[in-house]
N, C-alpha and C positions, 0 to 999 in steps of 0.2 A: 292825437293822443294828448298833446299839451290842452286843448282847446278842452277836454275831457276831465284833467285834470285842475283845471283853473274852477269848472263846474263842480269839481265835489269840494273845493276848499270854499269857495262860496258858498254852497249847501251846509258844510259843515259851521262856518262862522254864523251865517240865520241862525242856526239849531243851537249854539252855543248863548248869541245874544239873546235871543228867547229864554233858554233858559234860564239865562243869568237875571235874567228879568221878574222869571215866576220864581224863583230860589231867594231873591230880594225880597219880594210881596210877600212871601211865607213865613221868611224868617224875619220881618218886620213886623207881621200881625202878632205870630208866636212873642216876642221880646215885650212888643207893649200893649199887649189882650187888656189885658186889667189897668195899667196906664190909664190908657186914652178915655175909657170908659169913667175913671175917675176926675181925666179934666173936664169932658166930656159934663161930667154933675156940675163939678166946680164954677167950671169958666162958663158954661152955654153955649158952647163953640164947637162945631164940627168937625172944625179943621183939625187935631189931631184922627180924627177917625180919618177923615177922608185924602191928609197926607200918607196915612199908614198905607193905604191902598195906591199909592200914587203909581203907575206904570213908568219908568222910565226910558223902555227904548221900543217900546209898542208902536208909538208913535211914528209915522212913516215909512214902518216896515212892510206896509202894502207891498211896493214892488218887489223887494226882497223875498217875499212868502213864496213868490213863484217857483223856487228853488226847492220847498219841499213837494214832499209827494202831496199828493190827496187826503191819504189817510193822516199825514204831518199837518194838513194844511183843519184837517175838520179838529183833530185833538187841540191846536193852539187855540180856535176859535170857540169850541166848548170852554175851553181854560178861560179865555177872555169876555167869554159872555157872562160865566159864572160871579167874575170879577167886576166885571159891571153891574151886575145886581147888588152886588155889595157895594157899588160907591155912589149908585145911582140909591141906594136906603139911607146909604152915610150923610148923603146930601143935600135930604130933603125930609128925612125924618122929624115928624112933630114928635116924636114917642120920648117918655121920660125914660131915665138913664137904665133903670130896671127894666123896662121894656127891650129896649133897646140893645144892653147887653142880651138877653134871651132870643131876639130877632138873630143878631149878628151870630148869637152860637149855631144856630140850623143854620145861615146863609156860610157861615164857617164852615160846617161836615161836607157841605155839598162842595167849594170851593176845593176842601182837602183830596175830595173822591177825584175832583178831576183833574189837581197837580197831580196825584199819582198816577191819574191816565197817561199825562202829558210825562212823567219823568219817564215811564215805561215805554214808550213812544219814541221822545225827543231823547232823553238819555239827560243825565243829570248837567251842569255846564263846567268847565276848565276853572282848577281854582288860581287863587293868582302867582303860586307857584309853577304852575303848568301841570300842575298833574291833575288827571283827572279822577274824579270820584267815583268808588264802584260802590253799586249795590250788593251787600250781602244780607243774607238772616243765618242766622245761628240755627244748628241742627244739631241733634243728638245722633251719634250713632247707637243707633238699638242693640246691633247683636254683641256688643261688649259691655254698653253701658255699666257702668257703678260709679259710686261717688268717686272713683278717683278720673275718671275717664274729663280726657277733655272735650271742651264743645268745639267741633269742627264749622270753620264757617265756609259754607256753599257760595259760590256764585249766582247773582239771579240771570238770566240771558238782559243782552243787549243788546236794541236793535242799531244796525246800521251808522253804526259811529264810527268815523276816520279816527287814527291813531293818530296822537299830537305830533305836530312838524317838528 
């Protein structure tokens, strides 16, 4: 039972540092989209682009992936490959800065399509308070609605996520 236990908090930390990983890359590209693009003119330099995309804990997390399922293990590597095409363009792109921001917007949609695979999946990661983040969307309820009616928010499902220790 212990030996069981040790395996879902294991499982559960993978899932977390991943996350914390694609949630970094997201919210780094989002913050300096138009930034980097403009040092990008300026300086001649890549390296904003292609720090923005930098993976932090991807790195060596081969053996730790064994811990997700199959289906955990194909959604991180779609996320990861999608991500590669974006650093592997950042990197080696001749294209002037116009180009290039319009490149990076479609290498962008497709990136975003498959962080929402991946959050749907993996489940968002622990903020640094410990609490975790839920997904909700706002809904109206129909059979009352009027402008005074509040928007109730739904829960969206979550797969497979341990409660924080």
């Amino acid at each position: 039972m212990a030996r069981r236990k040790k395996a879902d908090e294991t499982t559960a930390r993978v899932r977390n540092l991943l996350a914390l990983d694609a949630a970094g890359i997201m919210r780094r590209l989002a913050a300096r989209r138009e930034e980097m693009f403009l040092l990008f003119s300026r300086l001649r330099s890549r390296g904003p682009l292609v720090e923005t995309v930098a993976s932090r804990y991807a790195d060596g997390a081969f053996a730790q992936l064994i811990h997700l399922t199959e289906q955990e293990q194909a959604v991180v590597d779609h996320f990861y490959g999608r991500l590669d095409e974006l650093r592997w363009y950042f990197t080696y792109t001749e294209d002037m800065p116009g180009t290039a921001h319009q490149t990076f917007s479609a290498l962008h949609r497709r990136l975003e399509e498959s962080y929402r695979l991946f959050v749907e999946t993996l489940g968002l990661p622990v903020q640094p308070d410990g609490v975790r983040v839920v997904n909700a969307e706002a809904v109206r309820q129909e059979d009352t609605a009027t402008e005074a009616t509040p928007v109730a928010l739904a829960p969206l499902p979550r797969r497979r996520r341990a409660p924080p220790a």
